[in-house]
C-alpha positions in Angstrom: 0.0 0.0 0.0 2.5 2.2 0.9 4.4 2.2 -2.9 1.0 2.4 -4.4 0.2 5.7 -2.4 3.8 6.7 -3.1 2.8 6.7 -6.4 0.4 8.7 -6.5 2.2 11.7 -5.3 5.1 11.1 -8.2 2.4 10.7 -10.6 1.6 14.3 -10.1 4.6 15.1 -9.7 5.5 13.6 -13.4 2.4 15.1 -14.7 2.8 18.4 -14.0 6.9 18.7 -14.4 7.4 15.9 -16.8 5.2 15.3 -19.6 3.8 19.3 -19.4 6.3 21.6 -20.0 7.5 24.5 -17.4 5.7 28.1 -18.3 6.6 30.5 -20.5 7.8 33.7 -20.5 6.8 36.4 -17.9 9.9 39.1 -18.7 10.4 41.1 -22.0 13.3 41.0 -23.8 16.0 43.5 -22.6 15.6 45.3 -25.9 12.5 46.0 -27.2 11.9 44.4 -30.7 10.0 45.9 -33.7 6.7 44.8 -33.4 7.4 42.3 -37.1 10.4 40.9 -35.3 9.5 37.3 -33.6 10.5 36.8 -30.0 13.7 34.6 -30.3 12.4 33.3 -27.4 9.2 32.3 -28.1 10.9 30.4 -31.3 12.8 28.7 -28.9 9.6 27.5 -26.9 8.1 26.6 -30.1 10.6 24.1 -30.8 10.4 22.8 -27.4 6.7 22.1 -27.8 7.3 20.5 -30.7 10.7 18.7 -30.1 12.8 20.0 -31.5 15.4 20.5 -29.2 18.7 20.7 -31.0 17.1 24.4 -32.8 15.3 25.2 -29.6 19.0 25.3 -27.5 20.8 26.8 -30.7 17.8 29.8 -30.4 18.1 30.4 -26.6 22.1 29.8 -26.4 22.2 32.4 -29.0 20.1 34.9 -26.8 21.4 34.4 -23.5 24.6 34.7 -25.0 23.8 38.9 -25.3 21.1 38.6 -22.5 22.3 36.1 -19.9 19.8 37.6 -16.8 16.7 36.7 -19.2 15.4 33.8 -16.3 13.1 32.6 -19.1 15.3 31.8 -21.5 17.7 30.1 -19.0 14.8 28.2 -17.2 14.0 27.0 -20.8 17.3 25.8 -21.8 17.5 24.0 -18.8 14.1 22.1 -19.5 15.4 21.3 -23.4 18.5 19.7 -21.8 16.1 17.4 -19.8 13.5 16.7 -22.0 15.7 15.8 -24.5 17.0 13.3 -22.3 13.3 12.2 -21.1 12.8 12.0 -24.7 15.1 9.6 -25.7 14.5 7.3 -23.1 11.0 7.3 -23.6 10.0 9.2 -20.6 7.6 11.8 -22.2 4.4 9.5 -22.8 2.4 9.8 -20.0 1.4 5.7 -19.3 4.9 5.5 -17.8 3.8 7.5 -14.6 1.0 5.2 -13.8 1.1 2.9 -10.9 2.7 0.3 -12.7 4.4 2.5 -15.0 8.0 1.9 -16.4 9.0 5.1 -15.2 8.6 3.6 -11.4 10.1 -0.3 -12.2 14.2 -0.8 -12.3 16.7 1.1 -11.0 18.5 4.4 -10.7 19.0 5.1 -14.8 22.1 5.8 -15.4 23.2 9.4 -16.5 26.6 10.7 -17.8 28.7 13.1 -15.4 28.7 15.6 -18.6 24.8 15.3 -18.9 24.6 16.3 -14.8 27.0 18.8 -15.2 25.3 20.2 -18.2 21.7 20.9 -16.3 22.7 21.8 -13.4 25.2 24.0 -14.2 22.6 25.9 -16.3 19.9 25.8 -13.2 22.9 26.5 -10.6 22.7 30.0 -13.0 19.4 30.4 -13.0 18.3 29.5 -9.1 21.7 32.1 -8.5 19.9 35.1 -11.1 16.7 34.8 -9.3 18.2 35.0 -5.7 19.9 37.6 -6.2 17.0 39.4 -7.4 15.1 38.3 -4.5 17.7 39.7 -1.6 17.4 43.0 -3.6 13.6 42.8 -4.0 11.7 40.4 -1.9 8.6 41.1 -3.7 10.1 40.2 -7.2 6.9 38.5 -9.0 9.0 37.0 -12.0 12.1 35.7 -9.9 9.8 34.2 -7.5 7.8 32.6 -10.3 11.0 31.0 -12.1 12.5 30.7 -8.9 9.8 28.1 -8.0 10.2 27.0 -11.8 13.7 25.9 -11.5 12.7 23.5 -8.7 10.2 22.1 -10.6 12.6 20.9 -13.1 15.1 19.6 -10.6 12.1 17.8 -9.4 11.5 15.6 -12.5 15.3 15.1 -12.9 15.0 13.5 -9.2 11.7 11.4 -9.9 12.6 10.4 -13.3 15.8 10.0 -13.7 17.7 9.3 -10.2 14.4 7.8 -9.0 14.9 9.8 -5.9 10.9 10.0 -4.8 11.7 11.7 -1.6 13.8 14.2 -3.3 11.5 15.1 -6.1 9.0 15.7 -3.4 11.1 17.8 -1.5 12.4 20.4 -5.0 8.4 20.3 -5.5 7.5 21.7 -1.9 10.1 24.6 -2.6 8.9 25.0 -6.0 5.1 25.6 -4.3 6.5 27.5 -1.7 8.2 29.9 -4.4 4.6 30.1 -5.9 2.6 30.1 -2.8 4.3 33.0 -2.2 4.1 34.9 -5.0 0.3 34.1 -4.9 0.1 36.2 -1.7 1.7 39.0 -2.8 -0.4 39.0 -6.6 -3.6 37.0 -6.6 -4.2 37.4 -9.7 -0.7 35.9 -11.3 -3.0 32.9 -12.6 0.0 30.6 -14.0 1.2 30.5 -10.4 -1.7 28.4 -9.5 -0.7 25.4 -11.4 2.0 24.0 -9.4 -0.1 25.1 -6.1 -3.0 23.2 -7.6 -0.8 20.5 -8.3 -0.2 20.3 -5.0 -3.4 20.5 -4.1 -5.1 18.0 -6.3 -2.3 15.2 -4.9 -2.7 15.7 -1.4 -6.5 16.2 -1.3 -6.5 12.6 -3.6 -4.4 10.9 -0.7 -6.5 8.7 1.6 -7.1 10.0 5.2 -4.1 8.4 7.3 -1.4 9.9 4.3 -3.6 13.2 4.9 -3.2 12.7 8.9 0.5 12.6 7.8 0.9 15.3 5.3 -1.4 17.9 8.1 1.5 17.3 10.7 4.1 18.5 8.6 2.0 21.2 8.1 -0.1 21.0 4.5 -3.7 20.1 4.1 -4.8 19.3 0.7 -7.9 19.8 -1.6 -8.4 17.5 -4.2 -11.5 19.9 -5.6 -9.8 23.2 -4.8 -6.6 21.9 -6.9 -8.5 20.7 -9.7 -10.4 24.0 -10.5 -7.1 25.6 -9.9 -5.9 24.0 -13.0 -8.9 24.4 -14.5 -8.6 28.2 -14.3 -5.2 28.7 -15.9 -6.4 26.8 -18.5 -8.7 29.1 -18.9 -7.1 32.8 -17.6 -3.4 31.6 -18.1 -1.0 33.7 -19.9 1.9 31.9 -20.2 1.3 28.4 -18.3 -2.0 27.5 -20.4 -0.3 24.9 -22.1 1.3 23.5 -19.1 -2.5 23.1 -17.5 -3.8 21.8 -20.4 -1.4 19.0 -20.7 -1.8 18.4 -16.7 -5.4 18.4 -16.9 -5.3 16.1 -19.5 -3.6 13.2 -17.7 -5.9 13.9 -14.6 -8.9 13.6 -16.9 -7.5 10.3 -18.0 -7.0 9.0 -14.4 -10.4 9.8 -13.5 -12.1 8.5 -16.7 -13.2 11.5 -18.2 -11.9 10.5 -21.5 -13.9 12.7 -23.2 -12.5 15.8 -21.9 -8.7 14.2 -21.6 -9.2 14.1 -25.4 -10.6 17.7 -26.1 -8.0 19.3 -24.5 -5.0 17.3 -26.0 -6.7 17.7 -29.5 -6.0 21.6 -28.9 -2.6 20.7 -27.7 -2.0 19.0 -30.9 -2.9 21.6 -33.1 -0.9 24.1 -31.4 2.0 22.0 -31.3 1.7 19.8 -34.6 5.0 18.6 -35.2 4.9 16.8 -31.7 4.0 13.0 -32.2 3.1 12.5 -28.2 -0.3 14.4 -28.6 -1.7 12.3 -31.1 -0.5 8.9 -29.1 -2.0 10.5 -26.3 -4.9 10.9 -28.0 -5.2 6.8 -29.5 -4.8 6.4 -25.8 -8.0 7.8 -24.6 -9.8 5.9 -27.5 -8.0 2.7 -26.2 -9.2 3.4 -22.5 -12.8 3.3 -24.3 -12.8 0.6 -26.0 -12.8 2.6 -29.0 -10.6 0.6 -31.3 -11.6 1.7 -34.8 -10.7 5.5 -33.8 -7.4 4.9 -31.5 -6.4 2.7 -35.1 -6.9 5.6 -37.3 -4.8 8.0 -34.8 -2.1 5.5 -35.0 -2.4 4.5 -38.5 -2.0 8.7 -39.2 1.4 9.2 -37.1 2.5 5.9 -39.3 1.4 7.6 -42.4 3.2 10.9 -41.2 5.9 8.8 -40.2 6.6 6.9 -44.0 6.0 10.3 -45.7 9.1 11.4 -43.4 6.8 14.9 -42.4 8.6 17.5 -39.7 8.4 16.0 -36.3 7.2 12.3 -37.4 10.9 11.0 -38.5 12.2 10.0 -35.7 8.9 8.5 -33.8 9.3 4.9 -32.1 8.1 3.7 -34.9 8.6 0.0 -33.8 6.4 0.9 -30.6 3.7 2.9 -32.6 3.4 0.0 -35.3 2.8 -2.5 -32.4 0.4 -0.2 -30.9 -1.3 0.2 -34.2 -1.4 -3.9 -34.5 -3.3 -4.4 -31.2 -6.1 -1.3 -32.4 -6.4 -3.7 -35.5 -6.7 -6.7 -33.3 -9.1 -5.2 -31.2 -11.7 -4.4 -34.3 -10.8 -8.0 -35.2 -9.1 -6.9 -38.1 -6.4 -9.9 -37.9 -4.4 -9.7 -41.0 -4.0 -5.4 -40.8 -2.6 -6.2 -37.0 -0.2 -8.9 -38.3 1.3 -6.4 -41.1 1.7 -3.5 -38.6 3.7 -6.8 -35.5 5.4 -8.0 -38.7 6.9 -4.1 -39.7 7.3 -4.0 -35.8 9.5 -7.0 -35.7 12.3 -5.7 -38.6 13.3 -2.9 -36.3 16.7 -2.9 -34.7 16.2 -5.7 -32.1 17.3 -3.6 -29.2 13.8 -2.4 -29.1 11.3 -4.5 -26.5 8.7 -3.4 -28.5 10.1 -5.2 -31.3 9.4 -8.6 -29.0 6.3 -7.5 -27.9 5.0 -7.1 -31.4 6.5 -10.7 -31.9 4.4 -12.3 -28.6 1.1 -10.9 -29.9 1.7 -11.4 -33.6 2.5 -14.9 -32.3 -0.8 -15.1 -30.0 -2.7 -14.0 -33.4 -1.2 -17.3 -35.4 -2.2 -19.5 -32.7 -5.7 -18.6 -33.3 -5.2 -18.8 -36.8 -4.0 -22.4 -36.5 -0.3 -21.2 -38.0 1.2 -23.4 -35.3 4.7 -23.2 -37.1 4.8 -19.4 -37.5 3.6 -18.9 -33.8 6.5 -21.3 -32.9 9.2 -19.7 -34.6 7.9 -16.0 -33.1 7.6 -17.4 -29.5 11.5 -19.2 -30.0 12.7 -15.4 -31.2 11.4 -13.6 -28.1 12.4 -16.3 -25.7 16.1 -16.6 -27.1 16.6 -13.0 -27.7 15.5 -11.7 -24.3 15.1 -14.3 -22.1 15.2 -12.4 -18.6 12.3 -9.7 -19.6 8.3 -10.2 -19.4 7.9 -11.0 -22.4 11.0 -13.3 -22.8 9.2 -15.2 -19.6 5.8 -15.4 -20.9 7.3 -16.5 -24.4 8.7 -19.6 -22.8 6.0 -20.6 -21.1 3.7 -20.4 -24.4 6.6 -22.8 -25.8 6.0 -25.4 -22.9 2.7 -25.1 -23.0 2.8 -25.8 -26.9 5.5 -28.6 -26.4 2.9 -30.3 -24.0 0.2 -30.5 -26.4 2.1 -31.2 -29.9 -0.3 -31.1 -32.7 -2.6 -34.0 -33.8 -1.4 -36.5 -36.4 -3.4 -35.0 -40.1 -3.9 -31.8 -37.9 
């Protein structure tokens, strides 16, 4: 019980830091631009959203090269180093923050000493700009609000990365202190509420002995006073909208309001159309349903996007969205259109899990089929190639079940 609850408190956690991305910006550019002129930094954070990180670091390395106080643009590049990483590990898509999610099984995941250095060098900068700013001006809105967004980012770095739940918790508290604060002095600084409604909405979702626990240190949460806090900066935010959105989004999800998970990452996806996670999100909430036909044509469009090589679609997991494509199709009890999409699963590079899993269900479809030989062969790949994983496991015992019932004689 006590994991499980822990879980729940690094789900929102992950939510909110993780698979959203931090706010935008509160300060104007040290020199004002001519009102044709883009905000290199918003070009930045439009990369970002989309993923494109190698442009989105050129653009804000380039600007805090002539403006290095802008605590936007360094929170930013901070959050590109990270996601990038998150990215490539597969750390973006929200199912990993469930209660059985990857991004809570295994251990610490190991990170190079020039990646650490990297991050925190650049939030060592930025927590430095906004303290200083804060000794000369207590009442600073924006360095309390990045202040509090610098945490935030150290936080996911902890949950996701060192798997450090207690520390992630701990970077969150100061990042909802930072905010908590700035609420008091301006009410009305709406993106501030999403952290402090984050916090909310986990503590009020806790059952009443982790609430007993969570009072004596001092904070009482409420799950319905969090969750219209979010609510409203989707709907008054400035600069965290996004961020709310995308939060709001996975809550919906966990609470079975698919519906509404769905409108708001549909939005999402249009803003931000070269990043592939909305529409996965988005086959995900049909899938919760039941509805197979739609989450297949979601999928079956990022493949199509995908093979036509469009902006943002080249370097999907391909090998994961074509087996997630094949169990749509084997859900409608279209058998052959599932077996394609396992089969172009399977000829990826076979350091890929997904690559096996496509195998395992392909191979459960031939059973059914009677293609005893074919399912044979799949199950012998996964259980040779990797042995020690679930699917290795259950792969073997398909081949001993098999091996105990051989086929009849003119069968």
């Amino acid at each position: 019980m006590k994991k499980r609850h822990s879980s729940i408190v690094v789900l929102g956690l992950a939510a909110a830091v993780a698979f959203s991305q931090p706010a935008s910006s509160l300060c104007a550019p040290a020199k004002t631009a001519v009102a044709s002129d883009p905000d290199p930094v918003q070009v930045a954070i439009d990369h970002y959203h989309n993923l494109e990180h190698e442009a989105a670091r050129q653009q804000l390395e380039a600007w805090l090269a002539t403006h290095p106080g802008d605590l936007r643009a360094r929170n930013y590049l901070a959050s590109v180093i990270l996601q990038r990483e998150l990215l490539h590990r597969e750390l973006l898509e929200s199912q990993v923050y469930g209660p059985h999610g990857e991004a809570f099984q295994g251990k610490k995941a190991p990170v190079s000493p020039a990646f650490q250095q990297e991050l925190f060098g650049v939030l060592s900068k930025a927590e430095s700009i906004a303290e200083d700013r804060l000794r000369q001006n207590p009442r600073d809105e924006e360095a309390l609000y990045w202040a509090g967004v610098t945490h935030v980012t150290r936080a996911i770095y902890q949950l996701t990365l060192a798997k450090a739940n207690l520390a992630a918790i701990g970077e969150a508290k100061e990042a909802r202190k930072y905010h908590a604060q700035l609420l008091g002095l301006n009410p009305n600084f709406i993106d501030a509420l999403l952290v402090v409604g984050t916090y909310d909405y986990v503590v009020g979702s806790l059952p009443w002995y982790m609430k007993v626990l969570a009072s004596l240190i001092g904070y009482r949460g409420n799950r319905e006073r969090g969750l219209a806090a979010m609510e409203r900066v989707t709907r008054e935010g400035r600069w965290a909208r996004d961020d709310a959105k995308n939060f709001l989004a996975i809550l919906y999800f966990r609470e079975r309001r698919y519906p509404e998970a769905r409108v708001l990452l549909e939005d999402l996806s249009r803003s931000y159309p070269r990043n592939y996670l909305f529409p996965q999100e988005i086959a995900r909430t049909y899938k919760a349903q039941g509805d197979w036909k739609s989450a297949a044509k979601v999928y079956d469009e990022i493949l199509s996007k995908y093979t036509a090589s469009e902006p943002g679609f080249k370097s999907i997991p391909a090998a994961k969205i074509y087996y997630q494509a094949g169990q749509a199709h084997a859900g409608m009890g279209e058998t052959e259109a599932a077996l394609e999409r396992y089969g172009k699963a399977a000829k990826f590079p076979d350091n890929d899990i997904d690559v096996y899993r496509a195998e395992l269900a392909a191979a459960e479809l031939c059973l059914q089929q009677n293609r005893r030989a074919e399912a044979l062969r799949k199950y012998e790949r996964v259980a040779t190639a990797v042995p020690d994983t679930d699917e290795g496991k259950a792969a073997r015992r398909s081949l001993e079940r098999l091996q105990q019932h051989p086929p009849q004689r003119g069968s």
